[in-house]
C-alpha positions as CSV (number, residue, x, y, z in Angstrom):
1,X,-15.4,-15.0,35.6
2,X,-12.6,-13.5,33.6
3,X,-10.3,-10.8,34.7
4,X,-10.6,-7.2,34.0
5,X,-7.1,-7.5,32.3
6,X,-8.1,-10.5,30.2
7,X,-12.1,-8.5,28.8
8,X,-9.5,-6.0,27.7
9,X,-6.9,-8.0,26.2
10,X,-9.6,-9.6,24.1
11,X,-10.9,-6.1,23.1
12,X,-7.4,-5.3,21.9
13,X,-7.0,-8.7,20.0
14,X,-10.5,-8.3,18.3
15,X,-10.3,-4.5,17.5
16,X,-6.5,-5.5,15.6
17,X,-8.7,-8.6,14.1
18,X,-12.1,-5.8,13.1
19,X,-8.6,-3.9,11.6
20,X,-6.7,-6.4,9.7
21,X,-10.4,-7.5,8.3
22,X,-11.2,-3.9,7.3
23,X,-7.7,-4.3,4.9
24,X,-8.7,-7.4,3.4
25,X,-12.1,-6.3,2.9
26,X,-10.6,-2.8,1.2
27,X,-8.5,-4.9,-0.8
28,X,-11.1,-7.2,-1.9
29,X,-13.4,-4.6,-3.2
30,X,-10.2,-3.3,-5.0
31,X,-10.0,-6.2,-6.4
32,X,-13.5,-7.1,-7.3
33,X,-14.1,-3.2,-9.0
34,X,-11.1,-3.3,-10.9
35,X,-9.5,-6.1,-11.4
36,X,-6.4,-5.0,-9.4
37,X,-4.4,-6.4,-6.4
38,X,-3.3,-3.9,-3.9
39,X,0.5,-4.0,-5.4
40,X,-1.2,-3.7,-8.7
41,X,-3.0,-0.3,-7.7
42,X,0.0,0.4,-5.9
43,X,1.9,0.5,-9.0
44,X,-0.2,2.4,-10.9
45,X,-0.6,4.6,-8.1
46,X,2.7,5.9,-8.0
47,X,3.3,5.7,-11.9
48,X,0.7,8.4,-12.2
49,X,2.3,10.3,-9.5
50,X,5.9,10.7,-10.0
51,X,6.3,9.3,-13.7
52,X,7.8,6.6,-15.4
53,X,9.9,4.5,-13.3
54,X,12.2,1.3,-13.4
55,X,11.2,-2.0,-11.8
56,X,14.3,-1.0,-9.4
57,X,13.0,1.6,-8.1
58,X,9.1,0.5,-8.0
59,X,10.6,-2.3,-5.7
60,X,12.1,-0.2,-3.6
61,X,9.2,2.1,-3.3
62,X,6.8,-0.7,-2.7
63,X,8.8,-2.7,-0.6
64,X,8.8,-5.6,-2.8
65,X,11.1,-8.1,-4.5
66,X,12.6,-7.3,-7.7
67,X,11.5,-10.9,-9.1
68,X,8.1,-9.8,-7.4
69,X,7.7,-6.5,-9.4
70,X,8.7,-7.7,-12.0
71,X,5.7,-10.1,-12.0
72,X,3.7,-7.5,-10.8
73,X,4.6,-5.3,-13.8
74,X,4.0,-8.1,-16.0
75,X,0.5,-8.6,-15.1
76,X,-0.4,-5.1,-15.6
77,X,1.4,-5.0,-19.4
78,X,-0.9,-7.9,-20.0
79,X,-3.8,-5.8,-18.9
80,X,-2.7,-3.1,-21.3
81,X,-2.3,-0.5,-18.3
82,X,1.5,-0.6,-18.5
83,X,4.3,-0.7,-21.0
84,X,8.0,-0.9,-20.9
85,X,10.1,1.7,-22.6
86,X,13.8,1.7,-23.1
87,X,15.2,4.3,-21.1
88,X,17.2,7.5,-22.7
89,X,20.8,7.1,-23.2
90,X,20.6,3.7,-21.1
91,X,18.8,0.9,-23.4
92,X,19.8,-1.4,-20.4
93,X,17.4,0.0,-18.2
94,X,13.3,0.0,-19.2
95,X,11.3,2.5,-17.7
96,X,7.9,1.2,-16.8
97,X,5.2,4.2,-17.6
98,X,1.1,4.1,-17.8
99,X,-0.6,3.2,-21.2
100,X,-3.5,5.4,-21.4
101,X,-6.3,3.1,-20.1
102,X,-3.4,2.9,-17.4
103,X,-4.0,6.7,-16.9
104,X,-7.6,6.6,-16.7
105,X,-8.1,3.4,-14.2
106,X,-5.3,5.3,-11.7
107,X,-7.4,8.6,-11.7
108,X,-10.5,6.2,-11.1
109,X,-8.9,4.3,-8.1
110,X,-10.7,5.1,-4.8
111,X,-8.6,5.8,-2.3
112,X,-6.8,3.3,-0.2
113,X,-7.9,2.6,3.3
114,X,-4.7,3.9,4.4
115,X,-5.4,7.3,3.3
116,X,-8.1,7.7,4.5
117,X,-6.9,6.5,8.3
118,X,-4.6,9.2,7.7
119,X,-6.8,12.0,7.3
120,X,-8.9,11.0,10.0
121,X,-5.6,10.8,11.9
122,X,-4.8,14.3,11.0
123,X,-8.3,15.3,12.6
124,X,-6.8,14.4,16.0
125,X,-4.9,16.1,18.7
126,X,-1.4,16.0,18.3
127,X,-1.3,14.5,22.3
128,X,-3.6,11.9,21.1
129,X,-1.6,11.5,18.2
130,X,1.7,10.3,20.0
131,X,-0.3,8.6,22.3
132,X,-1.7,6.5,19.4
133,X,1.6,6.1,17.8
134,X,3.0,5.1,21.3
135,X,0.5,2.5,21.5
136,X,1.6,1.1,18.0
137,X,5.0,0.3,18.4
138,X,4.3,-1.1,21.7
139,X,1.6,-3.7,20.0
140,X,4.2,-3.8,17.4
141,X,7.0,-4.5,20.1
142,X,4.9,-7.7,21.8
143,X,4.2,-9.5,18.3
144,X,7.9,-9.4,17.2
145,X,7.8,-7.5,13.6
146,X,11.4,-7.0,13.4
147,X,11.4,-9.1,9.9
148,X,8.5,-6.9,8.8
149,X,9.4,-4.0,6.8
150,X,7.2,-1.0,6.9
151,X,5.9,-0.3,3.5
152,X,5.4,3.6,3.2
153,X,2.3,5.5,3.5
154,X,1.3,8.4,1.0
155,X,1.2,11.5,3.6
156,X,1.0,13.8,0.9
157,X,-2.8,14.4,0.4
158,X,-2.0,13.6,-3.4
159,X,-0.2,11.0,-3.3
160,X,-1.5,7.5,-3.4
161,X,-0.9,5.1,-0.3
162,X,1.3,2.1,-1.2
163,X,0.6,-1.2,-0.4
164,X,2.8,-4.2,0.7
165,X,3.9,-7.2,-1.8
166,X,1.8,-9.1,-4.2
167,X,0.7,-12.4,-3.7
């Protein structure tokens, strides 16, 4: 008979599996609805948010490689979402801005699973709410994900959440 300590490990390491799963299944359906990866829809995301923008700073934002936005940004121009513009007074830099089919698939976009853990989050005690976060960097801690960056999360009710690197 197992352990007490080992029913509940296994109930942490499925509930982190049920999580990760819940991701890929949000992303699949992403994918599947409208033709987008999660960087894709991550792009056009924040282009519809805060403006045109250079492949610099998307990379940044998204916590990609510039080789890999630029890829990214690529595959969207092909789709006719995107376009790149010279930028004013700099013709070195292009500004990457929405098309207008671009427009229109961003404001159709469901949200992202992450915003949606974060207003449920918001629902929650703040006590609970450390206690949860606590709990996070501890799992965190024990699977080593100092090589991991943390892609940010769009806490602003308006903003769209952004997702990690394409594939």
């Amino acid at each position: 008979m197992k352990s007490q300590n080992e029913t509940v490990v296994q109930d942490i390491v499925g509930s982190i599996r049920r999580l990760v799963r819940a991701v890929y299944l949000d992303t699949q359906k992403m994918s599947k609805q409208f033709g987008l990866t999660g960087p894709q829809s991550g792009v056009l995301r924040n282009l519809v948010h805060n403006g045109p923008a250079s492949s610099a700073e998307l990379s940044r934002k998204l916590y990609v490689t510039p080789s890999n936005i630029t890829g990214i940004i690529d595959r969207l121009e092909k789709k006719g979402l995107v376009e790149r513009t010279k930028k004013e007074g700099d013709r070195r830099v292009a500004l990457i801005t929405l098309t207008r089919a671009g427009k229109k698939l961003s404001h159709a976009l469901p949200d992202p699973i992450e915003k949606k853990f974060i207003a449920s989050l918001a629902d929650l005690e703040p006590e609970h709410i450390k206690i949860l976060a606590m709990v996070m960097k501890q799992i965190l801690n024990l699977i080593d994900t100092q090589g991991v960056e943390e892609a940010p999360l769009g806490l602003n009710p308006d903003s769209g959440a952004l997702g990690p690197g394409d594939t």
